[in-house]
Each structure stands twice: as structure tokens, then as C-alpha cells.
C-alpha positions as CSV (number, residue, x, y, z in Angstrom):
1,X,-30.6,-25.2,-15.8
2,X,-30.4,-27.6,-12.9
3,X,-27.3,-29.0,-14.1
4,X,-24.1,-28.5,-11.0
5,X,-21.2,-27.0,-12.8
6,X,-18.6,-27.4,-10.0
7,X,-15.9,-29.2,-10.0
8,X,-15.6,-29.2,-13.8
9,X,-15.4,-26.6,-17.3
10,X,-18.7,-25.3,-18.5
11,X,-18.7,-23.9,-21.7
12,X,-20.8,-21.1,-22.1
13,X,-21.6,-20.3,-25.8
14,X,-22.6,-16.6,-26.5
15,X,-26.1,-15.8,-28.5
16,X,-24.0,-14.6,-32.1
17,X,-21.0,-16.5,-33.4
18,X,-19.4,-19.1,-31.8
19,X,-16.9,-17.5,-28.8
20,X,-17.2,-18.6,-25.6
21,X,-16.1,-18.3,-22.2
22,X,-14.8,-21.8,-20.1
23,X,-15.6,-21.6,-16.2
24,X,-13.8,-23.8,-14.3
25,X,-14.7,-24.3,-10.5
26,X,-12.9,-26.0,-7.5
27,X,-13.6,-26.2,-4.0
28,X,-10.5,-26.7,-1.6
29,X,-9.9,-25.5,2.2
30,X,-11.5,-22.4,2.5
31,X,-11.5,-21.2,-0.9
32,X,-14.1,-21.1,-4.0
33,X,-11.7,-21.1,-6.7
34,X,-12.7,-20.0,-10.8
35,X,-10.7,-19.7,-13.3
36,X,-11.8,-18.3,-16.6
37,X,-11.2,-18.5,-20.0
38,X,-11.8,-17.2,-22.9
39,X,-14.2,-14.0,-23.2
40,X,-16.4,-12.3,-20.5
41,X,-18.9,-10.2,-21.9
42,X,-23.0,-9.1,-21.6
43,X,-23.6,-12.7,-23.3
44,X,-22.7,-15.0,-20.9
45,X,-22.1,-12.6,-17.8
46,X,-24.8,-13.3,-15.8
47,X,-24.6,-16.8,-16.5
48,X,-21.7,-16.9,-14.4
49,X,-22.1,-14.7,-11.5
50,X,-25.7,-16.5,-10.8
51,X,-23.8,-19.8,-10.8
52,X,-21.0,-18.1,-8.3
53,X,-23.7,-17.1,-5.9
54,X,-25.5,-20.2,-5.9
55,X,-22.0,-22.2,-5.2
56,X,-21.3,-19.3,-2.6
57,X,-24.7,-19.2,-0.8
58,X,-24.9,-23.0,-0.3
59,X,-20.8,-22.9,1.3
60,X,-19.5,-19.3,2.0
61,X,-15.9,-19.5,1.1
62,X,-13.1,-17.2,0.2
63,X,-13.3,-16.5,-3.5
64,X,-10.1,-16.6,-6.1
65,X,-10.5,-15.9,-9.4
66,X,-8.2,-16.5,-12.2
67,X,-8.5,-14.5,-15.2
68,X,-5.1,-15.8,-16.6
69,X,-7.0,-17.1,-19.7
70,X,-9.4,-13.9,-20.3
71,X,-9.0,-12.4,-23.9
72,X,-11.8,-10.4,-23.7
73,X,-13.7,-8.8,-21.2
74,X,-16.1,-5.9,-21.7
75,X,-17.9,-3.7,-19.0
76,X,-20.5,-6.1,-17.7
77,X,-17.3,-8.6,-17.0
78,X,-15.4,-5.8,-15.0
79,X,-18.8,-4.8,-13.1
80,X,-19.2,-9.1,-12.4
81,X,-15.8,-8.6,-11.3
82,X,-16.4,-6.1,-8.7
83,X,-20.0,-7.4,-7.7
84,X,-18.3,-10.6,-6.7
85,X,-15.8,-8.6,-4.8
86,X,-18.2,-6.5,-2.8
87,X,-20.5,-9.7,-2.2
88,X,-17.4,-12.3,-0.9
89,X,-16.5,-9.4,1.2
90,X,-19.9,-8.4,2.6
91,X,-19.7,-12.3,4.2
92,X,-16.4,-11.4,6.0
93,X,-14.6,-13.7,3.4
94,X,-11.2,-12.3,1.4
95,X,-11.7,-12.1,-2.7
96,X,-8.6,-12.5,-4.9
97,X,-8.0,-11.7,-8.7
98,X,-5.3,-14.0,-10.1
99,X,-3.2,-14.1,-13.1
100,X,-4.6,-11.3,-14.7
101,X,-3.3,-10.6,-18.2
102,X,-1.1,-7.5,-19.7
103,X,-4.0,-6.2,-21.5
104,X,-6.6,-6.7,-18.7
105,X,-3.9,-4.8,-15.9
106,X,-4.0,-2.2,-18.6
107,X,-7.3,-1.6,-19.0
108,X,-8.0,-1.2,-15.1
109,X,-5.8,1.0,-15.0
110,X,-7.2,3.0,-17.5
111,X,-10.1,3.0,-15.3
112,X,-8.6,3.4,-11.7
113,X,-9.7,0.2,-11.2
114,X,-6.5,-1.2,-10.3
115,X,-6.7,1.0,-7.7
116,X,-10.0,-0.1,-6.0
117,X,-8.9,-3.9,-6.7
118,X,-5.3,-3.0,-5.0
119,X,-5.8,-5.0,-2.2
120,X,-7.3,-7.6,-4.3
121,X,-5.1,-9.0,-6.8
122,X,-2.4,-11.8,-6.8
């Protein structure tokens, strides 16, 4: 789109209705920081993870996410979830899952996924 979404909120409307997922982004020290809000699904998935890897690629940082916000979050959202984990960690960098809501724990676990992520979440 040409437009640089960091260092601010993007709103990312989805192709039916009117939900929407807000990406924040923030660059300090060492660490890419995102925090998202709202719901993360096939709509607007990978809308964000292209954005993440252009940020990443142009200043290889550690990467934290915060899903603190997250209401919803269907399988393409966990699978961007663990692509950006394998590809921070592929560059020697640490990857971090923040804040992550009641339901959202639940539901990795349901899945083992809490288990792969161990060593990733805050």
C-alpha cells in the first residue's frame, strides 16, 4: 500500500461486516514490539504478518507481541503466530507472546500449543 504503519495503530477492516483488528507497532532497544487488538483471522492475517516482515527485514530485532487485546483469533492467527516465531528465531533473535488472554491460553492448550510456545510467552 506504500503507506509505513510503524510507530502508530492501523486499522485493518475485514472484507464482511465491520470488525477489525488494530496493530500497533513500536521500535525500542532491541525489540519490534506489536500489540494487537481486536480480531485475528483469514481476513486481515496476512496483512499483518507481510507488514511484520517488511519492518523485520529492513531492522532484525527481537519480536514481542501482545495479544492482551485479542477477542478473536482463528487458525490462520495461531499459524501467523507461530510463523513469526519460527522466522524471529531463524535470525538468532528471541520472540515473546505477551498478555495473552484467558480464552486465548485456553485454546492453546487445547491444541498443545502452549506447549510449543512454552518458552515463548510472558
Amino acid at each position: 500500500t506504500g503507506r509505513d504503519y510503524i510507530y502508530g495503530a492501523v486499522p485493518l477492516s475485514r472484507r464482511r461486516g465491520e470488525l477489525s483488528v488494530n496493530v500497533t507497532f513500536s521500535h525500542e532497544d532491541d525489540w519490534f514490539r506489536i500489540k494487537l487488538a481486536g480480531e485475528i483471522d483469514l481476513y486481515n492475517v496476512y496483512t499483518i504478518k507481510d507488514q511484520v516482515k517488511e519492518k523485520l527485514k529492513e531492522s532484525p530485532s527481537n519480536l514481542s507481541v501482545d495479544v492482551s487485546e485479542i477477542n478473536y483469533l482463528d487458525s490462520s492467527g495461531i499459524g501467523m503466530l507461530v510463523e513469526l516465531k519460527r522466522m524471529v528465531e531463524e535470525t538468532g533473535k528471541i520472540y515473546r507472546l505477551r498478555n495473552i488472554p484467558p480464552n486465548i491460553l485456553q485454546l492453546f492448550k487445547a491444541i498443545n500449543l502452549d506447549k510449543i510456545l512454552k518458552d515463548n510467552i510472558e
